[in-house]
N, C-alpha and C positions, 0 to 999 in steps of 0.2 A: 155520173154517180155523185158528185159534188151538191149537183142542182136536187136530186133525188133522196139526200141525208138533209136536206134542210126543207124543201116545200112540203106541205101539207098534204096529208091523204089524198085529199079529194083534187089538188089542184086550185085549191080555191082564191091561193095568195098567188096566183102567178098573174104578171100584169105584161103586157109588151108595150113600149113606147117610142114615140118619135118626137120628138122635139119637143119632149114632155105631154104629148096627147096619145090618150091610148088609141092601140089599134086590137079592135074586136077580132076573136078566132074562134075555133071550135076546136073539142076535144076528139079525138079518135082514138078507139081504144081495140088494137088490133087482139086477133086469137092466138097469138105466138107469144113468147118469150126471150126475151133475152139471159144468157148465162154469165155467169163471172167467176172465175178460176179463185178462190182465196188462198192466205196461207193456212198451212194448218199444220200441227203439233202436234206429237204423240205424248201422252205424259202418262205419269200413274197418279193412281187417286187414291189420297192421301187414307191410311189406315184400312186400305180393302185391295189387297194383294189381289183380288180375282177377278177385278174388274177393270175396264179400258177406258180412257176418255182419251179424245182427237177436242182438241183447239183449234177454232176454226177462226179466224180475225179478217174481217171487211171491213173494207176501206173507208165505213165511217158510222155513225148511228142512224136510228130509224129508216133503214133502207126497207123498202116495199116488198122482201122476201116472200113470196109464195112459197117455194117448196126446194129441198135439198136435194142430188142424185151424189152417188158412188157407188163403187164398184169395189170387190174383194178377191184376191185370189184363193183364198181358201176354198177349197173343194165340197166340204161337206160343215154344216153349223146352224142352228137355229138359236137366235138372240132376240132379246128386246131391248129398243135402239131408242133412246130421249136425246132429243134435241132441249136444251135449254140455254138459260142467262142468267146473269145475277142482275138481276136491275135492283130499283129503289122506286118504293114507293113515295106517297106525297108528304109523307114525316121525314124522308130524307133515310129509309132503315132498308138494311139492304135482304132480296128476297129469291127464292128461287121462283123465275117465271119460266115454268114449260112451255115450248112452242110446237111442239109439236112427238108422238109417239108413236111406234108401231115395231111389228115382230118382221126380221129378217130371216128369213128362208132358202137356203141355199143347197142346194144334190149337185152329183156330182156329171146328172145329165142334162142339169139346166141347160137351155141356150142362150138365155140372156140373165148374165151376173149385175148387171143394175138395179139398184135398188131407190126407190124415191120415197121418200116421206114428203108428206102436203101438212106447211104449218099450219096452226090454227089464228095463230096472230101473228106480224111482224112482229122483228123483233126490235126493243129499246135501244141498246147499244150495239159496240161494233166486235165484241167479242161474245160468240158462242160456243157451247159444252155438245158435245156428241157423245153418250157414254152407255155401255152397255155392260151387262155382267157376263163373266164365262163361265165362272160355277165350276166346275174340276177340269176344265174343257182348255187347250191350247188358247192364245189371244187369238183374235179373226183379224188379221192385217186388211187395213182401207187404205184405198187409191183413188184416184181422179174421183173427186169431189170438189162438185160444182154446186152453186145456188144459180137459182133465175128469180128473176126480177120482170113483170108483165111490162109489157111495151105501152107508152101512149106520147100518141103522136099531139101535136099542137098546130092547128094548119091555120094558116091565118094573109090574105094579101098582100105584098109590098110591093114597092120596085125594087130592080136589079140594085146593086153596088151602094144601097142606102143605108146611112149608119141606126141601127134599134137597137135597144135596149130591151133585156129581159129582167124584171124586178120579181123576185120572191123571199119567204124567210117571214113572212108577219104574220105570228100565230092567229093576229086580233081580225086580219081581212076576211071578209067573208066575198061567196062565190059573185062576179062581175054576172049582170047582164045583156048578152047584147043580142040586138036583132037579125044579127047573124046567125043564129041559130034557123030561123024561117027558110033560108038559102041554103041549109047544111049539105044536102044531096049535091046540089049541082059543086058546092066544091071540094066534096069528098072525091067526086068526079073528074074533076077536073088536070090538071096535068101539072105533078107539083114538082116542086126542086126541095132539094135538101138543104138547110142550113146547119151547121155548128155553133152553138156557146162558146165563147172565148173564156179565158179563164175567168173567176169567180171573184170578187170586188165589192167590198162591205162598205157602203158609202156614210155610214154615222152608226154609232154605236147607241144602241135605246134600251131601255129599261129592261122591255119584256126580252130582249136577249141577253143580260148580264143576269135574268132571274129565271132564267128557259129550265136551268136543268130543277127539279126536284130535290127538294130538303135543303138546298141552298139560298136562303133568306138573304134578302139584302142588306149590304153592310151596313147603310143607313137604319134601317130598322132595329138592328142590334145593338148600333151604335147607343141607338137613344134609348134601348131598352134597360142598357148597362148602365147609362147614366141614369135615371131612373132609379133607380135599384142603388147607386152611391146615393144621391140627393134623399133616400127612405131613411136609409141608414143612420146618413151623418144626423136628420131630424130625430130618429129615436133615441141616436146615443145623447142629444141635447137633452132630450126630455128625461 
């Protein structure tokens, strides 16, 4: 999840290395998912007695969220359920982004009380709103809510017990090519082993990550915007 709140959609910045030489791989992009249990918070929303919001908080921003499931015991209810965010646009102004909407449906001879909504976008940050109206109607209590997150594998040759290196996180890298791809069949094929990510290790700290988030300018720009702006001053009040 670490690797997955900082690499790129596409995959584009991930690099693998060996004694500083890259080693070429291919992407696999299985039909499954993975889930992940969040927290999640019941509150009220503020100024509207009759409506519900759940607090949902993942483990960190732009995770690859596809779609949300839970489940309700209430018996009988028909709602409509917005998933959102508050992100910030590129002025730095904060906004509501919908990710995703739809009507839950529940009787009381259902057999399956799950319910999933499919976002329309990932989302920005690491806190999301679930909130629904009840209108004169009892609240609808929610339980086990999960998100998933699509799988994609990274297969790529090494030898056993050799030390690599996994590099990602560079908005500016664009997609690696290699001629590994021509081979792809026989090593989708082929009989793989599973490796782990050790933990995560920010090896220099660089512009474009002090200036990543949105409406936070850099201090050097301000700096000298402000000074700027003293040096107009002090010449006019001369004049």
């Amino acid at each position: 999840l670490d690797i997955l709140s900082e690499v790129q959609a596409g995959f584009a910045d991930v690099r693998i290395l060996r004694d500083g030489s890259q080693i070429p791989y291919v992407l696999e992009h299985p039909s499954f998912s993975q889930s992940y249990v969040p927290t999640v918070t019941l509150t009220n929303v503020p100024k509207n007695s009759q409506a519900s919001r759940w607090i949902i908080q993942l483990p960190g921003p732009n995770l690859p969220v596809s779609s949300l499931a839970c489940q309700s015991r209430t018996p009988l209810f028909e709602r409509n359920v917005v998933l959102y965010e508050n992100a910030r646009d590129e002025r730095g102004e904060s906004f509501r982004h919908v990710l995703g909407e739809a009507a839950w449906v529940q009787r009381p001879d259902q057999t399956n009380s799950e319910f999933v909504l499919t976002l329309n976008s990932p989302p920005q940050t690491a806190m999301l709103m679930l909130e629904t109206s009840n209108g004169d109607n009892p609240p609808v209590e929610v339980e086990n809510v999960r998100v998933f997150l699509p799988m994609t594998r990274i297969l790529f040759k090494a030898r056993a017990n050799e030390s690599l290196s996994l590099y990602y996180g560079n908005p500016n890298a664009s997609s690696p090519r290699y001629d590994l791809g021509l081979v792809a069949d026989q090593l989708l094929a082929a009989k793989l082993s599973s490796v782990s990510a050790g933990p995560p290790e920010e090896l220099r700290t660089t512009a474009w990550r002090e200036n990543r988030m949105p409406g936070q300018g850099g201090v050097v720009f301000w700096g000298i915007l402000a000074l700027v702006v003293v040096v107009l001053l002090v010449i006019i009040s001369q004049l």
